[in-house]
PQR file of N, CA, C, O and H, with PARSE charges and radii, in Angstrom:
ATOM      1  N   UNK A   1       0.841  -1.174   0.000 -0.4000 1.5000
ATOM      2  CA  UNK A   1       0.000   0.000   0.000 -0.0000 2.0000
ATOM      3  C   UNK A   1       0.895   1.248   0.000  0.5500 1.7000
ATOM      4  O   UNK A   1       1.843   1.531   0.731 -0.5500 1.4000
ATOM      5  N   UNK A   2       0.240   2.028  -1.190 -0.4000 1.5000
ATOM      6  CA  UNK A   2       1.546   3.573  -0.973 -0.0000 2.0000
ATOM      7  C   UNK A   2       1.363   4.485   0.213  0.5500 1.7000
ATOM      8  O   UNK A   2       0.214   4.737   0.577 -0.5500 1.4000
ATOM      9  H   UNK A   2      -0.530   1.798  -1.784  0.4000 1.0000
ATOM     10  N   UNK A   3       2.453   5.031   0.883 -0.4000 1.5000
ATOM     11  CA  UNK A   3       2.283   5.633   1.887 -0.0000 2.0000
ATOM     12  C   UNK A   3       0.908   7.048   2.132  0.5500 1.7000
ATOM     13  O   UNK A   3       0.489   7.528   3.186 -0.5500 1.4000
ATOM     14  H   UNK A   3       3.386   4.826   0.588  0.4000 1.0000
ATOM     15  N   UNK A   4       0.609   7.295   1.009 -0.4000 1.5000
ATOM     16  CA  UNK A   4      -0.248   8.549   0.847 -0.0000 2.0000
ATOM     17  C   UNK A   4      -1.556   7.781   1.067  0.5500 1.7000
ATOM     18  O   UNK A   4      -2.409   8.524   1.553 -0.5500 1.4000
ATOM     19  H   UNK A   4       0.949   6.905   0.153  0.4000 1.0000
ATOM     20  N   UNK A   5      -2.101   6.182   0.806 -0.4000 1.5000
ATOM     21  CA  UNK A   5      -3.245   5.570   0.861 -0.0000 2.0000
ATOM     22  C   UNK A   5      -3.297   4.683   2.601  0.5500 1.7000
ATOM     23  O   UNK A   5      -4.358   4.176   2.967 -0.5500 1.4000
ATOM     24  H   UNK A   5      -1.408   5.579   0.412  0.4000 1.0000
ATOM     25  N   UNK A   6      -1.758   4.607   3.693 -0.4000 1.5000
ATOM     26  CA  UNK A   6      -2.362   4.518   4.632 -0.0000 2.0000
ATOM     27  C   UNK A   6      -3.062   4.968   5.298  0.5500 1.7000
ATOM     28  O   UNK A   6      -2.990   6.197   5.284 -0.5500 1.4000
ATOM     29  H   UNK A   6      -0.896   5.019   3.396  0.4000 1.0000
ATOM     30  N   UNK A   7      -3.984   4.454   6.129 -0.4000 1.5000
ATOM     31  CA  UNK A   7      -4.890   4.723   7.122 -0.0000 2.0000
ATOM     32  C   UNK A   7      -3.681   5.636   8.541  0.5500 1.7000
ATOM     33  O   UNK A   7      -2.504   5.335   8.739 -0.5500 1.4000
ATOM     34  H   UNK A   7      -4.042   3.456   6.140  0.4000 1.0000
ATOM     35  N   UNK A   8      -4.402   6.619   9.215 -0.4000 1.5000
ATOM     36  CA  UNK A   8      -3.828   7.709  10.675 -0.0000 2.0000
ATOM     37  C   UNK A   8      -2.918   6.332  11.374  0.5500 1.7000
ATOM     38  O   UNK A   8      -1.697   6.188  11.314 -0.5500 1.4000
ATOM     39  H   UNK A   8      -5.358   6.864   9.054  0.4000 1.0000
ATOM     40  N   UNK A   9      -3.807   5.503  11.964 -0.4000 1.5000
ATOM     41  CA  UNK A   9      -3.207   4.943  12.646 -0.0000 2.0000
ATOM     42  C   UNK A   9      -2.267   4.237  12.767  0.5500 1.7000
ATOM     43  O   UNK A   9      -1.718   3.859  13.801 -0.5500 1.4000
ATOM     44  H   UNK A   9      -4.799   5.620  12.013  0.4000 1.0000
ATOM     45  N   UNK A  10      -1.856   3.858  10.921 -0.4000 1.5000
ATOM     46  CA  UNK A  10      -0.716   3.043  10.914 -0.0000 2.0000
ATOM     47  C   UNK A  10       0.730   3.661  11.513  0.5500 1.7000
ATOM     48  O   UNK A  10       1.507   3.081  12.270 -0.5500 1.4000
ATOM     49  H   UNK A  10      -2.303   4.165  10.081  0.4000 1.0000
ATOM     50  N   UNK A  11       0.817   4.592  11.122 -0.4000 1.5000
ATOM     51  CA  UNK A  11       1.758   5.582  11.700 -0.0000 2.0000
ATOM     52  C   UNK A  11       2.363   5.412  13.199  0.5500 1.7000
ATOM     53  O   UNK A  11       3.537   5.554  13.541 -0.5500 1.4000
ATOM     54  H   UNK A  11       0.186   5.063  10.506  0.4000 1.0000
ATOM     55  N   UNK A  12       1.225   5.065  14.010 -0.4000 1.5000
ATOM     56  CA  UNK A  12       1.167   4.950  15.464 -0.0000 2.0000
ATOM     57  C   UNK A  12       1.985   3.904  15.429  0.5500 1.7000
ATOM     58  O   UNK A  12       2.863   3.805  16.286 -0.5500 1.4000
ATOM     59  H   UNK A  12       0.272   4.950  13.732  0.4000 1.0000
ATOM     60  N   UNK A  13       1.875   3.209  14.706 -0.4000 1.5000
ATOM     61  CA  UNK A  13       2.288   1.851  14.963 -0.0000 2.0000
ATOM     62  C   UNK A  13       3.589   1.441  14.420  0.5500 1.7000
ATOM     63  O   UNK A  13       4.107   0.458  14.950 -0.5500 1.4000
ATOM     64  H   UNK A  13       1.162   3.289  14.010  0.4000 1.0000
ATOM     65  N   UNK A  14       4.304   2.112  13.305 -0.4000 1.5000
ATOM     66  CA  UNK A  14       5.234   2.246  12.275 -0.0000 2.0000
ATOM     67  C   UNK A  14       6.265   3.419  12.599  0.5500 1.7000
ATOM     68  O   UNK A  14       7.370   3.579  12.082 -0.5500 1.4000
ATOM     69  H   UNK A  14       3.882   2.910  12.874  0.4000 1.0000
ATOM     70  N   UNK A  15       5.570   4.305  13.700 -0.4000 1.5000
ATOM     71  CA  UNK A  15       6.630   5.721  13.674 -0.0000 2.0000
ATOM     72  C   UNK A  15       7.306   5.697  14.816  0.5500 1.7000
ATOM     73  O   UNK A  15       7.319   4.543  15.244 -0.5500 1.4000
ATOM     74  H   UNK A  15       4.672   4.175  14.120  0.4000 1.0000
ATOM     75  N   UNK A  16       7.879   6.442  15.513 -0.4000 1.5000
ATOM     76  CA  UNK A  16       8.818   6.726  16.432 -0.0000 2.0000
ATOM     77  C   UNK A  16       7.963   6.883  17.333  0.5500 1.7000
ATOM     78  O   UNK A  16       6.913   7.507  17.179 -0.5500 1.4000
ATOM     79  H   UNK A  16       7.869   7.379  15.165  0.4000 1.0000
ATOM     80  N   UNK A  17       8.362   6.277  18.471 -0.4000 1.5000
ATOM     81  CA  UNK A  17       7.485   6.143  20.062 -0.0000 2.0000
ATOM     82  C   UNK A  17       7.694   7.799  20.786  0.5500 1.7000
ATOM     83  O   UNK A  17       8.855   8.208  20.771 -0.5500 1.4000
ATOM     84  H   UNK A  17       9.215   5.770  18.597  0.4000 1.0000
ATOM     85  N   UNK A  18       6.501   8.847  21.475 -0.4000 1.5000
ATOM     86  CA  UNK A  18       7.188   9.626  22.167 -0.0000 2.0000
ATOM     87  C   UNK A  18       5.876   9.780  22.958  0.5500 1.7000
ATOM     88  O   UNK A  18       4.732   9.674  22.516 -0.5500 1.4000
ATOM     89  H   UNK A  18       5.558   8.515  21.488  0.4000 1.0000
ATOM     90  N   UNK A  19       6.299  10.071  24.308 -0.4000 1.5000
ATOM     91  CA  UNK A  19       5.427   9.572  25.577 -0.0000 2.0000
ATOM     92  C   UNK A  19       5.405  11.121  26.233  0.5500 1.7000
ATOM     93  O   UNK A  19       6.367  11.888  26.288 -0.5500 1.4000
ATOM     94  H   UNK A  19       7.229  10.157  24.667  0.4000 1.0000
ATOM     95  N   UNK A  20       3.921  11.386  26.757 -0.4000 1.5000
ATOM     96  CA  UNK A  20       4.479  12.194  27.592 -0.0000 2.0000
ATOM     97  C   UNK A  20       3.595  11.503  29.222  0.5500 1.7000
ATOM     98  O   UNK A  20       2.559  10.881  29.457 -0.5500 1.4000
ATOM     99  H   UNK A  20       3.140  10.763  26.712  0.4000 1.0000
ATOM    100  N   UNK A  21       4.651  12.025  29.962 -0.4000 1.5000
ATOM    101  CA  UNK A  21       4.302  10.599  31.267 -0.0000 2.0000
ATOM    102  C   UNK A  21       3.871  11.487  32.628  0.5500 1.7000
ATOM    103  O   UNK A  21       4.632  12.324  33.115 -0.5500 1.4000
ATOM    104  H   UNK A  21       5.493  12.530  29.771  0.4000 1.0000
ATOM    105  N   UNK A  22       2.706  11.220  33.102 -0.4000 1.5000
ATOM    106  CA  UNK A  22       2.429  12.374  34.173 -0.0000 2.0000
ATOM    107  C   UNK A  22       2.124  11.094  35.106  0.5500 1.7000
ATOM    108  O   UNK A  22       1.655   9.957  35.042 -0.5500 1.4000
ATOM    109  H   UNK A  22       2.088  10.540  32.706  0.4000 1.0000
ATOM    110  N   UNK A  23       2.788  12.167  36.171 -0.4000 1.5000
ATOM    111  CA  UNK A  23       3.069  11.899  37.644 -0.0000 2.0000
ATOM    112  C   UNK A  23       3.831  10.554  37.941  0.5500 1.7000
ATOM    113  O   UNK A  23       4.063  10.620  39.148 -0.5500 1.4000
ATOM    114  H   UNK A  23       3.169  13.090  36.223  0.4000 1.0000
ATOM    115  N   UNK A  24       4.317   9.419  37.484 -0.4000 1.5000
ATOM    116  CA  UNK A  24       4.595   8.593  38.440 -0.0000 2.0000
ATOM    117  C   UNK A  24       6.434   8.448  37.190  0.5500 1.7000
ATOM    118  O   UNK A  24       6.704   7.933  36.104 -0.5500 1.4000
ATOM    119  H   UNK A  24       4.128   9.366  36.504  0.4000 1.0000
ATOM    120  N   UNK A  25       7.135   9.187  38.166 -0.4000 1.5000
ATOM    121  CA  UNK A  25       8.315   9.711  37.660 -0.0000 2.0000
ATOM    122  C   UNK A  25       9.500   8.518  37.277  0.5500 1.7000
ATOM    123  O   UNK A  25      10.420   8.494  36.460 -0.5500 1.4000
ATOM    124  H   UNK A  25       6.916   9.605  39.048  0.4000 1.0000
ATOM    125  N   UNK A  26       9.104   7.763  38.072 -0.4000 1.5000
ATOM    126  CA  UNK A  26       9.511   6.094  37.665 -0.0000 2.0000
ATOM    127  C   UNK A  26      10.384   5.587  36.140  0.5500 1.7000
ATOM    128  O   UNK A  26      11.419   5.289  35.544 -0.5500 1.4000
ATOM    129  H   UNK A  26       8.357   7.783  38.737  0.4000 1.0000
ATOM    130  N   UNK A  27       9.129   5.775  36.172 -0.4000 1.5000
ATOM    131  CA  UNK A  27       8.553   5.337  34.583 -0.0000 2.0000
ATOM    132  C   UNK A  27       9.435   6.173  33.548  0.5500 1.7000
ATOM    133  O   UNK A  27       9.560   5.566  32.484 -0.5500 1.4000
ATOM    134  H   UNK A  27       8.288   6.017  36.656  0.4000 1.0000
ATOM    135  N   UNK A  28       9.947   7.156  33.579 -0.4000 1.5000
ATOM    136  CA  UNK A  28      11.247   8.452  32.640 -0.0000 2.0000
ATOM    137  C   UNK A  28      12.149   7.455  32.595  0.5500 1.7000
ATOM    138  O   UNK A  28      12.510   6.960  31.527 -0.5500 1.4000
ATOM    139  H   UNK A  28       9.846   7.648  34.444  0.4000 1.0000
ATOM    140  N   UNK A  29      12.633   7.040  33.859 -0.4000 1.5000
ATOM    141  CA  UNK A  29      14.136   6.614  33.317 -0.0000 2.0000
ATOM    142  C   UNK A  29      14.304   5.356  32.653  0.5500 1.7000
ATOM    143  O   UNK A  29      15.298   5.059  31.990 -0.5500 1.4000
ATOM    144  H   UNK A  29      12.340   7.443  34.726  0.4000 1.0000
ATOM    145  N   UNK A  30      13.235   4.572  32.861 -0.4000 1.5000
ATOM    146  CA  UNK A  30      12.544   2.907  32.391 -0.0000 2.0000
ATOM    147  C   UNK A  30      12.591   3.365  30.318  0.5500 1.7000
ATOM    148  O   UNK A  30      12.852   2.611  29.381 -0.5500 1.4000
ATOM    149  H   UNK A  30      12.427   4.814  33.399  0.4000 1.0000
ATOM    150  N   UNK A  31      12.276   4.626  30.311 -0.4000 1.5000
ATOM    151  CA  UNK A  31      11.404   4.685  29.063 -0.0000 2.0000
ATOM    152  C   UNK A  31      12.573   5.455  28.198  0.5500 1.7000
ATOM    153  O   UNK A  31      12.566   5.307  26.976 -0.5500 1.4000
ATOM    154  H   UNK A  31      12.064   5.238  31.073  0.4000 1.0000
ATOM    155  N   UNK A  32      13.299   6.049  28.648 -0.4000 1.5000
ATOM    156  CA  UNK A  32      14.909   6.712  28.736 -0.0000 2.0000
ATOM    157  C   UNK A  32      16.026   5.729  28.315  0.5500 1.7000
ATOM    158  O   UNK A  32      16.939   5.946  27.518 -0.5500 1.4000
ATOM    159  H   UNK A  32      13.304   6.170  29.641  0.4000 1.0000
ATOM    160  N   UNK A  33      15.810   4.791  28.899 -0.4000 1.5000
ATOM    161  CA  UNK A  33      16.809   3.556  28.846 -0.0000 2.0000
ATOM    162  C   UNK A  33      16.365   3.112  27.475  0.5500 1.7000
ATOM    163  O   UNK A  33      17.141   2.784  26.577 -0.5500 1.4000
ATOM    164  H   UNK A  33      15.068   4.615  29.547  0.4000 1.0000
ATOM    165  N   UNK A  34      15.050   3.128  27.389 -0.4000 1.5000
ATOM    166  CA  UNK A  34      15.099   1.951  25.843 -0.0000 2.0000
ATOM    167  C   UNK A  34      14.894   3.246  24.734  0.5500 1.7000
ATOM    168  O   UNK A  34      13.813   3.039  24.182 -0.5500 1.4000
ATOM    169  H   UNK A  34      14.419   3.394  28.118  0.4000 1.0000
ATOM    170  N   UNK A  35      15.329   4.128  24.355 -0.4000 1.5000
ATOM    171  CA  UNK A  35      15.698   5.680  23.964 -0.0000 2.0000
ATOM    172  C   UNK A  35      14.660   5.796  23.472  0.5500 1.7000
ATOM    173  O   UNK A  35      14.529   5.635  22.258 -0.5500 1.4000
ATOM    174  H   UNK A  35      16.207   4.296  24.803  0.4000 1.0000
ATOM    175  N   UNK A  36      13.509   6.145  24.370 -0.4000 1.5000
ATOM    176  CA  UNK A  36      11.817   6.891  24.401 -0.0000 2.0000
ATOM    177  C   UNK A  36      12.419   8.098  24.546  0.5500 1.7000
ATOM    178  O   UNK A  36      13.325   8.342  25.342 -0.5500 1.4000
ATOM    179  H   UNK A  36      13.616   6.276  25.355  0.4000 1.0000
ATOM    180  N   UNK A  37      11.813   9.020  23.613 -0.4000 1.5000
ATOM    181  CA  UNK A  37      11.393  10.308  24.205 -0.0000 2.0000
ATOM    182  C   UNK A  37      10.441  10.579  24.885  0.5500 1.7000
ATOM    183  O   UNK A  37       9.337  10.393  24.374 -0.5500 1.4000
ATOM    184  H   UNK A  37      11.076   8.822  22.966  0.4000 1.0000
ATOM    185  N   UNK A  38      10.504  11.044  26.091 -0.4000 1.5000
ATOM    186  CA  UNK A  38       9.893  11.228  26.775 -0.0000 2.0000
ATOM    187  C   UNK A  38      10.032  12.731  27.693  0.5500 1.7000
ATOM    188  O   UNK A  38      11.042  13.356  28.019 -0.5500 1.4000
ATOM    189  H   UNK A  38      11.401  11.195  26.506  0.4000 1.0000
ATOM    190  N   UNK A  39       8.934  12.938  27.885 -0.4000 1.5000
ATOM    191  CA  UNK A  39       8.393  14.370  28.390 -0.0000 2.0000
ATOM    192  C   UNK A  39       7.639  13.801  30.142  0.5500 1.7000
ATOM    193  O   UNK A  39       6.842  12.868  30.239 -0.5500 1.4000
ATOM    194  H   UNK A  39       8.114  12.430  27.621  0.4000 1.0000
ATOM    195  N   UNK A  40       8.063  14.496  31.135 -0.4000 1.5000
ATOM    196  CA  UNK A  40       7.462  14.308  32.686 -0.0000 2.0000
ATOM    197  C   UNK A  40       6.999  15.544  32.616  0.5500 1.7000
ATOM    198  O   UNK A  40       7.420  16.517  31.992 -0.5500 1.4000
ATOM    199  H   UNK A  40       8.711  15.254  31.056  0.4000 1.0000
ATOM    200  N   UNK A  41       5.653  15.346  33.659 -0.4000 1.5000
ATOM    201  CA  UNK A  41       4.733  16.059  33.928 -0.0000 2.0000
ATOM    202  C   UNK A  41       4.422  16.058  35.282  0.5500 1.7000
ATOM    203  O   UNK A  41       3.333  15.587  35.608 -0.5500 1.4000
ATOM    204  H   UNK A  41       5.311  14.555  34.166  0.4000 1.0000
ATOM    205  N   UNK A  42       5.244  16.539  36.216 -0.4000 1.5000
ATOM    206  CA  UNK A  42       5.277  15.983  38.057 -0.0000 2.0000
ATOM    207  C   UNK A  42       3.591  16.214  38.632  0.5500 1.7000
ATOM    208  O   UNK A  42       3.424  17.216  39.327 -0.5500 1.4000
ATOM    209  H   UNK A  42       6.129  16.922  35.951  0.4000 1.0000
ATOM    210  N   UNK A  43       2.697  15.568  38.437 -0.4000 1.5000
ATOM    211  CA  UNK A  43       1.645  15.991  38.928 -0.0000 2.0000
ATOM    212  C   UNK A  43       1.083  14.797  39.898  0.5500 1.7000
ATOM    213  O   UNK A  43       1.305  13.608  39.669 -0.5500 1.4000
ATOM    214  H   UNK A  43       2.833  14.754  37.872  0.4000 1.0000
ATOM    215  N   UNK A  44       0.213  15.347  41.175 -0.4000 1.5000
ATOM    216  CA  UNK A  44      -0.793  14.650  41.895 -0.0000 2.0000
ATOM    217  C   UNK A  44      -1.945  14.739  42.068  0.5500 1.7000
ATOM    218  O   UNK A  44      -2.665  15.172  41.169 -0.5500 1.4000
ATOM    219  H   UNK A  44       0.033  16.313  41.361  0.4000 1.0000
ATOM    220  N   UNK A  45      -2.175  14.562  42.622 -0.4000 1.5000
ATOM    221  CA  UNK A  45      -3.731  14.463  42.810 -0.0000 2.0000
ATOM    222  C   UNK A  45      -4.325  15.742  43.472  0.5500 1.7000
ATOM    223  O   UNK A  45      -3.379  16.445  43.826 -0.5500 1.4000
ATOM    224  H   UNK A  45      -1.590  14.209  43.353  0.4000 1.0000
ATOM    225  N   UNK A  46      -5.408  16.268  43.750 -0.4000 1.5000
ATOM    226  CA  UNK A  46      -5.314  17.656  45.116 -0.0000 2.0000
ATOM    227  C   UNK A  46      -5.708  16.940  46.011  0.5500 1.7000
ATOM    228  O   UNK A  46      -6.404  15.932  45.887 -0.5500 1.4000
ATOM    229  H   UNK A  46      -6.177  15.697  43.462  0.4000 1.0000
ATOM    230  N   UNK A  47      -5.154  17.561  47.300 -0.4000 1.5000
ATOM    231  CA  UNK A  47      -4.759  17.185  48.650 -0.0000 2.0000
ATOM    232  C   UNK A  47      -4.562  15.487  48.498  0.5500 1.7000
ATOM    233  O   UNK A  47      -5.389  14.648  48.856 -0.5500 1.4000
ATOM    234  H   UNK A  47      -4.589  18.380  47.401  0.4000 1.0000
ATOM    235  N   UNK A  48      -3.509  15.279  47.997 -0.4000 1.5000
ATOM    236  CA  UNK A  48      -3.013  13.998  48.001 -0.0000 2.0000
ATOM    237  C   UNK A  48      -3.973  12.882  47.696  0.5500 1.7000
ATOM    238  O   UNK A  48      -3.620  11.780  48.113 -0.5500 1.4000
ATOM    239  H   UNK A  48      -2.838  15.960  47.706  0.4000 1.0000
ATOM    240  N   UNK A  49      -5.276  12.956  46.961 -0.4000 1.5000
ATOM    241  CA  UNK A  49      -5.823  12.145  46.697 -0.0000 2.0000
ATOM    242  C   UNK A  49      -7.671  11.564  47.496  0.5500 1.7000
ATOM    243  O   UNK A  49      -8.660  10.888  47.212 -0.5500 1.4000
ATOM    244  H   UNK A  49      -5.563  13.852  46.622  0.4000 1.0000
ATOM    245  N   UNK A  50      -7.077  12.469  48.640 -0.4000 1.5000
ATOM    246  CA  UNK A  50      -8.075  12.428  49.735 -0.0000 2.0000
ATOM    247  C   UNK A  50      -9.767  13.045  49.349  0.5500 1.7000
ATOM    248  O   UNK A  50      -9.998  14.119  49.905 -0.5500 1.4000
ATOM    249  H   UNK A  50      -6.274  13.018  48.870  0.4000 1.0000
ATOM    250  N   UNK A  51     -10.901  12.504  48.501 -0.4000 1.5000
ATOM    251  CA  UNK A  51     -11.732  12.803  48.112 -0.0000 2.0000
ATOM    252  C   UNK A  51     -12.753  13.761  48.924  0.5500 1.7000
ATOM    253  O   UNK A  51     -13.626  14.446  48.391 -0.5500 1.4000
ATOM    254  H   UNK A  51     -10.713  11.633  48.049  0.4000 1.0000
ATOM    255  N   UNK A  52     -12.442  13.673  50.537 -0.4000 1.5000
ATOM    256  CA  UNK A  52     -13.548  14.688  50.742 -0.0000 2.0000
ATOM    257  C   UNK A  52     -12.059  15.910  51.228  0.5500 1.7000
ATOM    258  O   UNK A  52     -12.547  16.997  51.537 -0.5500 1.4000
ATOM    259  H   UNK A  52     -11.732  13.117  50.970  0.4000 1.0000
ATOM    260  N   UNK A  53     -10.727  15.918  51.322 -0.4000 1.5000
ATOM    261  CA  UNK A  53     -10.457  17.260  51.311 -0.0000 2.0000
ATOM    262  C   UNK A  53     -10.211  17.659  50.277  0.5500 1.7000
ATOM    263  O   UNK A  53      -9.499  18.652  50.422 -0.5500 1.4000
ATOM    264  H   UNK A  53     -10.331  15.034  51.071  0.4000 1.0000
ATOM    265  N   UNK A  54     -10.421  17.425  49.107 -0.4000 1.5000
ATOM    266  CA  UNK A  54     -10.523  17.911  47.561 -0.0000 2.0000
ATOM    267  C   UNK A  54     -11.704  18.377  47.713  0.5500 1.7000
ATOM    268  O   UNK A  54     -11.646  19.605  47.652 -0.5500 1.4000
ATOM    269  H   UNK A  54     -11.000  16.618  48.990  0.4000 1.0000
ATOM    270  N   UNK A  55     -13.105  17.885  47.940 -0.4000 1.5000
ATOM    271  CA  UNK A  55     -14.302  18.668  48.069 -0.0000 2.0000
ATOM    272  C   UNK A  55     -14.509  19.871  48.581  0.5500 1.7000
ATOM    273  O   UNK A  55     -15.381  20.675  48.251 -0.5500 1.4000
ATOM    274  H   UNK A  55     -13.153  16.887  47.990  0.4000 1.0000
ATOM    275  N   UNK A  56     -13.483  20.008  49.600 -0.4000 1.5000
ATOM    276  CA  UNK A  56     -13.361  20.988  50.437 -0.0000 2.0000
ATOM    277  C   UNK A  56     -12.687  21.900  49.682  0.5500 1.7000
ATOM    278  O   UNK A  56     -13.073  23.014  50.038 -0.5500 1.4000
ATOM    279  H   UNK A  56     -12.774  19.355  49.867  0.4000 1.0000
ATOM    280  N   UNK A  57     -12.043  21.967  48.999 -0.4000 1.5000
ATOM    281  CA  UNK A  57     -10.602  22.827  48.089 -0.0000 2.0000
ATOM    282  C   UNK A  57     -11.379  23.208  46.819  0.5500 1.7000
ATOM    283  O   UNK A  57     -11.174  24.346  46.395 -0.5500 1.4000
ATOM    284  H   UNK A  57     -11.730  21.062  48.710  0.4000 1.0000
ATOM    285  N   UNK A  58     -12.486  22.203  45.960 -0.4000 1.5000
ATOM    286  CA  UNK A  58     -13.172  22.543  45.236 -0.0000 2.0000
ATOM    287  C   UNK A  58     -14.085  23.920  45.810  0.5500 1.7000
ATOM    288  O   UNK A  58     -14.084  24.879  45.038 -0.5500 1.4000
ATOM    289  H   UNK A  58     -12.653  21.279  46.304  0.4000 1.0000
ATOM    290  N   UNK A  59     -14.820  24.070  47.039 -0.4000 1.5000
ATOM    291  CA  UNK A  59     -15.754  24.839  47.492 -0.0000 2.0000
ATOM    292  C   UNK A  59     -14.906  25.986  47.472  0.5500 1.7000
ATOM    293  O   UNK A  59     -15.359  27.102  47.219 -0.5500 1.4000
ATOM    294  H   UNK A  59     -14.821  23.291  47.666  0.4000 1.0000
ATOM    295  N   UNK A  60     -13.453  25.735  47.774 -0.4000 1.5000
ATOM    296  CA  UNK A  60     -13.280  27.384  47.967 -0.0000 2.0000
ATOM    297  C   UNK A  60     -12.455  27.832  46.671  0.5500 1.7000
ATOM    298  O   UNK A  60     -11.949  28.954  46.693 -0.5500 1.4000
ATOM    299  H   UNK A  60     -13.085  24.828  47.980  0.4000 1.0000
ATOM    300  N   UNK A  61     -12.310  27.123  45.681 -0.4000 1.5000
ATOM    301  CA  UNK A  61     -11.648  27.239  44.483 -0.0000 2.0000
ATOM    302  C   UNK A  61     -10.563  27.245  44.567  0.5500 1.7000
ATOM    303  O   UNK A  61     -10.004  28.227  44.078 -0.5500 1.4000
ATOM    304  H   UNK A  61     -12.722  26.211  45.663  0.4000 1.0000
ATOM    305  N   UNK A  62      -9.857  26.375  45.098 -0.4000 1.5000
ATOM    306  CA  UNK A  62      -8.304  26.107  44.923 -0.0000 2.0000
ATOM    307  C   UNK A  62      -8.442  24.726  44.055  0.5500 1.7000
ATOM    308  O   UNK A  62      -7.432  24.132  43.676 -0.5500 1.4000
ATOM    309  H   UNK A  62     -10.311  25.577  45.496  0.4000 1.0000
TER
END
């Protein structure tokens, strides 16, 4: 098949891997090693995950 008649997704599958990896920072140097590009994104949860003091942080808009 000529390249102008593949289908989006083949690409995904055929092209160069590049990740971007949020929060569990681990995972960079794992993905680093096998030469991923890769992009970290240090993020958590609000108030650590804890669903009713996030409710609380929602009410006052933080």
């Amino acid at each position: 098949m000529p390249d102008q008649e593949k289908q989006p997704y083949q690409s995904l599958l055929t092209g160069k891997v590049k990740v971007v990896n949020v929060g569990l920072e681990g995972f960079v140097k794992d993905l680093r090693d096998c030469d991923i590009e890769v992009v970290h994104v240090d993020w958590a949860p609000s108030a650590g995950g804890d669903p009713q003091m996030a409710a609380l942080l929602a009410k006052l808009g933080v």
